[in-house]
C-alpha positions as CSV (number, residue, x, y, z in Angstrom):
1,X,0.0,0.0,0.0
2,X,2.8,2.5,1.0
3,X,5.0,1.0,-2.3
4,X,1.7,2.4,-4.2
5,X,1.0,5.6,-2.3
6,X,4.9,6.3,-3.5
7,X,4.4,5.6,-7.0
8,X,1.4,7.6,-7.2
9,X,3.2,10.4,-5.3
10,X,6.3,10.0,-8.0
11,X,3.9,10.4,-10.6
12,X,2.2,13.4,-9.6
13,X,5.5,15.1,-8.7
14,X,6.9,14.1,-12.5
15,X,3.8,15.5,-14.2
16,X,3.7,19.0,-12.4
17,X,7.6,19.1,-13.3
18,X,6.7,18.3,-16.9
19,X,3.9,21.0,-16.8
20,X,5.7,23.8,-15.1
21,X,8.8,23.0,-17.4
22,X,6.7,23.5,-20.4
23,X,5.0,26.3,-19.1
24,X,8.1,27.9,-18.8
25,X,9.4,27.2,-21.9
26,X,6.2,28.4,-23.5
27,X,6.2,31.3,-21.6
28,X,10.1,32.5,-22.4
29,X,8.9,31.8,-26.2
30,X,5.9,34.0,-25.9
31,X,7.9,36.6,-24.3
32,X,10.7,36.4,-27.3
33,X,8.1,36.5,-29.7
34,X,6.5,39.3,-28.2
35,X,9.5,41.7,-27.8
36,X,10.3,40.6,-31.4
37,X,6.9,41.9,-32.8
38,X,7.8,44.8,-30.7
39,X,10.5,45.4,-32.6
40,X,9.2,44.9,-35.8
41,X,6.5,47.2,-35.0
42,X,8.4,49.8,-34.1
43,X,10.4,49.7,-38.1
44,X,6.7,48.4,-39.7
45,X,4.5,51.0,-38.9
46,X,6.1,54.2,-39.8
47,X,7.2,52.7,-43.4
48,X,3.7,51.8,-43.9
49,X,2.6,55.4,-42.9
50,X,5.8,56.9,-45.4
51,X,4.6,54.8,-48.2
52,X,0.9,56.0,-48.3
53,X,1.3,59.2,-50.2
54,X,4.1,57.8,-52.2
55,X,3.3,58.4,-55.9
56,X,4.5,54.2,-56.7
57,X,4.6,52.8,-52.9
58,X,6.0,49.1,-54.7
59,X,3.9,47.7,-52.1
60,X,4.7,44.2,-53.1
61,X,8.7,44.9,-53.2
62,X,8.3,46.1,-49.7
63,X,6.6,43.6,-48.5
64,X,8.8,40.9,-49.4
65,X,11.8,42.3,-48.2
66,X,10.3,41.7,-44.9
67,X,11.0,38.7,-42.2
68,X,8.4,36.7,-41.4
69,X,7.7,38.1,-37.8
70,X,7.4,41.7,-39.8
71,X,5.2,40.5,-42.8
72,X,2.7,39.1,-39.6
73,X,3.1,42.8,-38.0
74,X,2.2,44.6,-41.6
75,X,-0.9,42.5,-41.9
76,X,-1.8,43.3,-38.6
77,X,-1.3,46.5,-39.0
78,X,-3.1,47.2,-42.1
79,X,-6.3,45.5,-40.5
80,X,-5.9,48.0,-37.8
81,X,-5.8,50.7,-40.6
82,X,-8.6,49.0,-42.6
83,X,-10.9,49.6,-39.6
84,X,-10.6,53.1,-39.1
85,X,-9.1,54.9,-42.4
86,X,-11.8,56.3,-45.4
87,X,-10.6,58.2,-48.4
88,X,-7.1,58.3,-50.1
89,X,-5.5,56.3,-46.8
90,X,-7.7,53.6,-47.0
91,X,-7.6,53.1,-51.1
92,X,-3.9,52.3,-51.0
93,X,-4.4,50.1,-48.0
94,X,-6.6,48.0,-50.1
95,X,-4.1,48.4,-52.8
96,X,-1.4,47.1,-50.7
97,X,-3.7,44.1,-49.6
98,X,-4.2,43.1,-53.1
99,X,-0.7,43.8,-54.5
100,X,0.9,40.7,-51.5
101,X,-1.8,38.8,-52.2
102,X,-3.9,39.2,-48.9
103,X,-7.2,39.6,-51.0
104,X,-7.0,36.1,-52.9
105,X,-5.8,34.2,-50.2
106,X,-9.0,35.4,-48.3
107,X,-11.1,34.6,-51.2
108,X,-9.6,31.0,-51.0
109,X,-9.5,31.0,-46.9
110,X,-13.5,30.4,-47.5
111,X,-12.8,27.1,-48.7
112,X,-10.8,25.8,-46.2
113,X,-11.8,23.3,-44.3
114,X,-10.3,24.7,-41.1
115,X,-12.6,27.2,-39.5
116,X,-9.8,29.5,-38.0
117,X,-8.9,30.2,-41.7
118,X,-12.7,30.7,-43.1
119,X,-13.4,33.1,-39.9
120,X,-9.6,34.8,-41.0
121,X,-11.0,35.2,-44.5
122,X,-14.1,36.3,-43.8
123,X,-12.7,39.3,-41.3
124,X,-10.2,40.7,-44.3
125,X,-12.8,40.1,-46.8
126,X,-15.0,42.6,-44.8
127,X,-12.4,44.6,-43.8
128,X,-11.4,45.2,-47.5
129,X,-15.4,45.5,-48.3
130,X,-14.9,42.6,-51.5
131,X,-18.1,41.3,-52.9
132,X,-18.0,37.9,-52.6
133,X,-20.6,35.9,-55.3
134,X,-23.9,35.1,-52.9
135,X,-23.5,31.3,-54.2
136,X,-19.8,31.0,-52.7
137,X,-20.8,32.4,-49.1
138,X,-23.5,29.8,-48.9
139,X,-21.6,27.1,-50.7
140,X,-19.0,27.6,-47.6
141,X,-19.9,29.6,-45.1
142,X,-23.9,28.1,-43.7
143,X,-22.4,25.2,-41.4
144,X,-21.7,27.2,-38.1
145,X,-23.7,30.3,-36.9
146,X,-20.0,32.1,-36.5
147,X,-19.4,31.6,-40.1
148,X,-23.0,32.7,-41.3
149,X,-22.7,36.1,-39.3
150,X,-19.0,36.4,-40.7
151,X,-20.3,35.9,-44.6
152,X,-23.4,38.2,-43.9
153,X,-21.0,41.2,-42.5
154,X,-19.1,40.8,-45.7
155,X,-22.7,41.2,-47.7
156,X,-23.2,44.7,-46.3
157,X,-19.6,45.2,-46.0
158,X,-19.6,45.2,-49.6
159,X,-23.0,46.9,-50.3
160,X,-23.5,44.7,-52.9
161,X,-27.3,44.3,-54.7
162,X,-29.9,43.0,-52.5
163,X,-27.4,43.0,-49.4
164,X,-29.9,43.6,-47.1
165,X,-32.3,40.3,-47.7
166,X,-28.9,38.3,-48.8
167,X,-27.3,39.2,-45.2
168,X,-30.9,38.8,-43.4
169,X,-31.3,35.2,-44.9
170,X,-27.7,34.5,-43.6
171,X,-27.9,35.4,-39.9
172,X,-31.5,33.5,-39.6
173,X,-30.3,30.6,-41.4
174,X,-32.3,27.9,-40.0
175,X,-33.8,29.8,-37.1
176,X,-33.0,27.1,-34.2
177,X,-30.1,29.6,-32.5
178,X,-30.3,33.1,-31.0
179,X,-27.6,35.6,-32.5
180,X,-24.5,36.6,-30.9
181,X,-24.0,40.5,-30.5
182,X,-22.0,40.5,-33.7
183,X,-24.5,39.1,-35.8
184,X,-27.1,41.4,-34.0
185,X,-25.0,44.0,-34.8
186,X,-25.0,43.1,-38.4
187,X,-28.7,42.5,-38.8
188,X,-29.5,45.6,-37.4
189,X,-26.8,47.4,-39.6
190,X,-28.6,45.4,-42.6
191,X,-32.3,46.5,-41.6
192,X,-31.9,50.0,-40.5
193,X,-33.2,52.5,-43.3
194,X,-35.3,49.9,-44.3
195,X,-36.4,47.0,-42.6
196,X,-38.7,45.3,-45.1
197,X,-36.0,42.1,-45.7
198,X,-36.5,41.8,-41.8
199,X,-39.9,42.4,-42.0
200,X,-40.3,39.9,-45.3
201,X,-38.0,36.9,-43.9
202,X,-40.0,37.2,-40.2
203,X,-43.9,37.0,-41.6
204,X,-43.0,33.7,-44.0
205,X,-40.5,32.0,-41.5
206,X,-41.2,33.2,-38.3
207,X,-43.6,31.1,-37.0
208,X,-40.8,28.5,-37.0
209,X,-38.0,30.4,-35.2
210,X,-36.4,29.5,-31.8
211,X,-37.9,31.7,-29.3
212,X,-34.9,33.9,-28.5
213,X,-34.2,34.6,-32.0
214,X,-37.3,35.6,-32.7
215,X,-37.4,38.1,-29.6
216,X,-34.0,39.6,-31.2
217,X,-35.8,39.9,-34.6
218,X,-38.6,42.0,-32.8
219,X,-36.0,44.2,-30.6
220,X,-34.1,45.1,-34.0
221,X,-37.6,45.8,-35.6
222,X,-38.0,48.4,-32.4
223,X,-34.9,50.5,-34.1
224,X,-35.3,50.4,-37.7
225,X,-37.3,52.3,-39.8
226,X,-40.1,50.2,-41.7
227,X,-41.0,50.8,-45.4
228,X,-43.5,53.8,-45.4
229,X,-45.9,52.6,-48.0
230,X,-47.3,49.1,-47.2
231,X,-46.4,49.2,-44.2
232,X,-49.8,47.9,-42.1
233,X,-49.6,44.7,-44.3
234,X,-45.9,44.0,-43.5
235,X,-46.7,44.6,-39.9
236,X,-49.8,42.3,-39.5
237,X,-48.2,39.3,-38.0
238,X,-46.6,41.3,-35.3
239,X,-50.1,42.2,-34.2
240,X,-50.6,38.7,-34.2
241,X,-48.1,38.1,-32.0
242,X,-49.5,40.2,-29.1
243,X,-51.9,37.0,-29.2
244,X,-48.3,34.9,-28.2
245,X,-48.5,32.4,-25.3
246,X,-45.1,33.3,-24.7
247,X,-44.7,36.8,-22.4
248,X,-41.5,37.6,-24.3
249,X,-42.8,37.4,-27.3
250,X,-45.7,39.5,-26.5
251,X,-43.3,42.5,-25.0
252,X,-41.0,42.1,-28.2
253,X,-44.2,42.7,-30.9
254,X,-44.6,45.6,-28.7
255,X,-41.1,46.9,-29.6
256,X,-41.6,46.5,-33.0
257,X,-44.5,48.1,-32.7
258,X,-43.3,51.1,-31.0
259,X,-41.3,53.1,-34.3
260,X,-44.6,52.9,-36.1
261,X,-46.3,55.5,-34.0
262,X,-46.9,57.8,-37.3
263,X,-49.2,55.4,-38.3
264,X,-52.6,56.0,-36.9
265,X,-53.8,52.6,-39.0
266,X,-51.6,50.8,-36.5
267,X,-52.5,52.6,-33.7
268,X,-55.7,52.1,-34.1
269,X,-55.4,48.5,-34.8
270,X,-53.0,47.6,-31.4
271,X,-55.2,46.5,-28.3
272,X,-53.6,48.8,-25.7
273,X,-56.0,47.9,-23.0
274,X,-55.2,44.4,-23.4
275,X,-51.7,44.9,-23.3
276,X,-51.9,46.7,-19.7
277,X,-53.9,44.5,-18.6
278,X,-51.3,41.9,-19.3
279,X,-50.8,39.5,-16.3
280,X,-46.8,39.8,-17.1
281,X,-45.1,43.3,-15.9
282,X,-42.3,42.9,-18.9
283,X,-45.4,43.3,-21.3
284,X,-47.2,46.0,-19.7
285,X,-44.0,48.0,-19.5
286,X,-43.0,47.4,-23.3
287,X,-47.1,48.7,-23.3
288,X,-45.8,51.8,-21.4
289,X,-43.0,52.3,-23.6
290,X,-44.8,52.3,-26.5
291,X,-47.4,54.9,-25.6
292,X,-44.8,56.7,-24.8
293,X,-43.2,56.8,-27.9
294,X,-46.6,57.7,-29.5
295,X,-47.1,60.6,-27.1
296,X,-51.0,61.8,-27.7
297,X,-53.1,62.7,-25.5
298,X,-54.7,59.1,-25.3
299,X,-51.5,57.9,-25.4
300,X,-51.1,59.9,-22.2
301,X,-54.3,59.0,-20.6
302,X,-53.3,55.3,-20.4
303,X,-50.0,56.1,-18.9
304,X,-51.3,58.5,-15.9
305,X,-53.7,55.1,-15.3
306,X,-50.5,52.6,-15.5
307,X,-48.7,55.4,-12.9
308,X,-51.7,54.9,-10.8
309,X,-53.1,51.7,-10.9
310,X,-49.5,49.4,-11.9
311,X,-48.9,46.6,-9.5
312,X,-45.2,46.4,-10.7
313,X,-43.0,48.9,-9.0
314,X,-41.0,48.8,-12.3
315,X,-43.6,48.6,-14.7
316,X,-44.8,51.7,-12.8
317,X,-42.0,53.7,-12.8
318,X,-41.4,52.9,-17.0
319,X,-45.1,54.9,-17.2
320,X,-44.4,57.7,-14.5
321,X,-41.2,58.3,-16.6
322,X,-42.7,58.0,-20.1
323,X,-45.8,60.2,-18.8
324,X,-43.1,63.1,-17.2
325,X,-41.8,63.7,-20.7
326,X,-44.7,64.7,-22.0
327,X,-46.5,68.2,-20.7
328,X,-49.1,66.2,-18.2
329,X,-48.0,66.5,-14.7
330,X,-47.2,63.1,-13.0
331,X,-50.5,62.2,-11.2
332,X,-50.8,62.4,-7.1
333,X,-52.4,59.5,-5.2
334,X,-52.9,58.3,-1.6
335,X,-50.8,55.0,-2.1
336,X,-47.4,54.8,-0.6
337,X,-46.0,52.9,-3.9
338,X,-47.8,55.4,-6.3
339,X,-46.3,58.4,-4.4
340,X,-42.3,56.8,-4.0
341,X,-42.9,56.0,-8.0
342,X,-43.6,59.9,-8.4
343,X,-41.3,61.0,-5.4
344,X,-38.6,58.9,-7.9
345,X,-39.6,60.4,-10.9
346,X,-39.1,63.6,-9.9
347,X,-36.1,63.5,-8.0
348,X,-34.6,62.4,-11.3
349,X,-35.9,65.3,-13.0
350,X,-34.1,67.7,-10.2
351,X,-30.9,66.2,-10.4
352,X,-28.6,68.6,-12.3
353,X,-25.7,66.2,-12.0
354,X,-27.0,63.3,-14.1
355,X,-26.3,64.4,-17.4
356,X,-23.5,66.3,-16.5
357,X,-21.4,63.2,-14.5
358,X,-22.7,60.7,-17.1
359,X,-24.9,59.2,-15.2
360,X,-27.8,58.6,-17.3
């Protein structure tokens, strides 16, 4: 037993010797390879700069003359420059990309069966804003959600023809995921002058989309503007989503529904009473942020009964704000919780140093 105990002990005392040499090892190579980029940074990045507003920059001479560790720091470089650069700066950037080959070997990246490489291809061919043919990008890029929002950023990247429903159809692929903030970034870049891809793709497919993705199709509806002529028949089935078993749901078509307030067809055709009378407080505040958005004197009406009649302390305070924006005075009632909601309301209103610390 002790013979074993030893062994085990000699084992566990060889391994941890094996991992901290190798961590130590790995970490001398890091640091080496760091203070070598360092250095190559420091020679890279001001030739780069210099050859810019050369008349012939010989991009491709220059580039080859450089080690390996400095062709790495170029790239990097020029992808820094890519992302914040327009005009002259940025057309010779692109011309330096395609002169070392950067731009075809992104193109062919997308083939690749390694998805480190496809995601690498897919950032420069953004970065560069290169139309890539609609037929490739779904040939090779509609396995992996990371992929899909990768290929649709390169659609509006490249403002190509129908980008906007391309790029849409991308990101809600097959519907079963929610989107990560980059591909909600992206949708809501594609859909924000016009949201009638969004719009389109959400009234024939919707009904079979994962929950969560369809409550992030509904919050990016609530910030883009929808087509202006047509647009009560684009927005029926959002109505009939306020019919939704699910609470979420519910509170999302009432986003949507909130940018449309110049529509007095659509108005006219959402059930506010139902929708404060909602047994979920997330509903009946998206209710009170809606009508606040709308700001009529009906609109108005509905919030002063929200401030007093709310049981939610926070779906309450959502109307008492929304209603204090407007010129009606916050309402004054014998309940404790109604007069802390206004007491709240107002203190906000008379503290000077919110806007001026950064506080809101």
């Amino acid at each position: 037993m002790i013979e074993r105990l030893w062994i085990a002990f000699l084992g566990i005392l060889a391994a941890t010797a094996v991992v901290g040499a190798g961590t130590l090892v790995l970490s001398i190579l890091l640091a080496r390879f760091d203070r070598r980029r360092e250095a190559a940074r420091r020679v890279v990045r001001p030739a780069i700069l210099s050859r810019l507003y050369r008349p012939s920059p010989e991009w491709a001479t220059w580039y080859e003359g450089l080690s390996r560790i400095e062709r790495h720091v170029a790239r990097r470089t020029v992808a820094t420059y890519l992302r914040r650069l327009r005009g002259r700066e940025r057309e010779e950037l692109t011309r330096f990309a395609k002169e070392v080959g950067i731009d075809e070997r992104a193109r062919s990246s997308l083939s690749s069966r390694l998805l480190l490489n496809r995601l690498r291809g897919l950032v420069w061919l953004a970065l560069l804003e290169r139309p890539v043919s609609q037929q490739r990008l779904r040939e090779h890029c509609t396995d992996r959600p990371e992929t899909r929002a990768g290929a649709a950023r390169v659609v509006y990247a490249s403002n190509a023809s129908h980008a906007d429903r391309d790029g849409t159809a991308l990101l809600c692929w097959d519907g079963d995921e929610r989107l990560s903030v980059f591909a909600l970034d992206t949708l809501y870049r594609l859909n924000d002058d016009d949201a009638t891809a969004l719009l389109s793709l959400a009234a024939t497919e919707g009904t079979w989309w994962n929950e969560e993705l369809l409550v992030q199709a509904l919050t990016v509806l609530g910030h883009c503007r929808a087509p202006g002529s047509g647009a009560g028949t684009h927005l029926e089935w959002i109505r009939s989503l306020l019919e939704h078993d699910s609470p979420r749901i519910r509170a999302g078509a009432l986003v949507a529904l909130s940018r449309q307030g110049w529509s007095r067809s659509v108005r006219e055709r959402v059930p506010i009473e139902r929708a404060i009378a909602d047994p979920d407080p997330d509903v009946r505040t998206a209710a009170y942020e809606l009508l606040g958005r709308w700001n009529d004197e009906t609109s108005n009406r509905w919030l002063e009964y929200g401030v007093r009649n709310d049981p939610s302390d926070r779906s309450r305070l959502a109307a008492a704000r929304r209603l204090s924006r407007s010129d009606r005075p916050l309402p004054d009632s014998p309940s404790d919780s109604v007069e802390r909601t206004v007491a709240w309301v107002r203190a906000e209103h008379r503290s000077p140093r919110r806007v001026a610390t950064g506080w809101s």
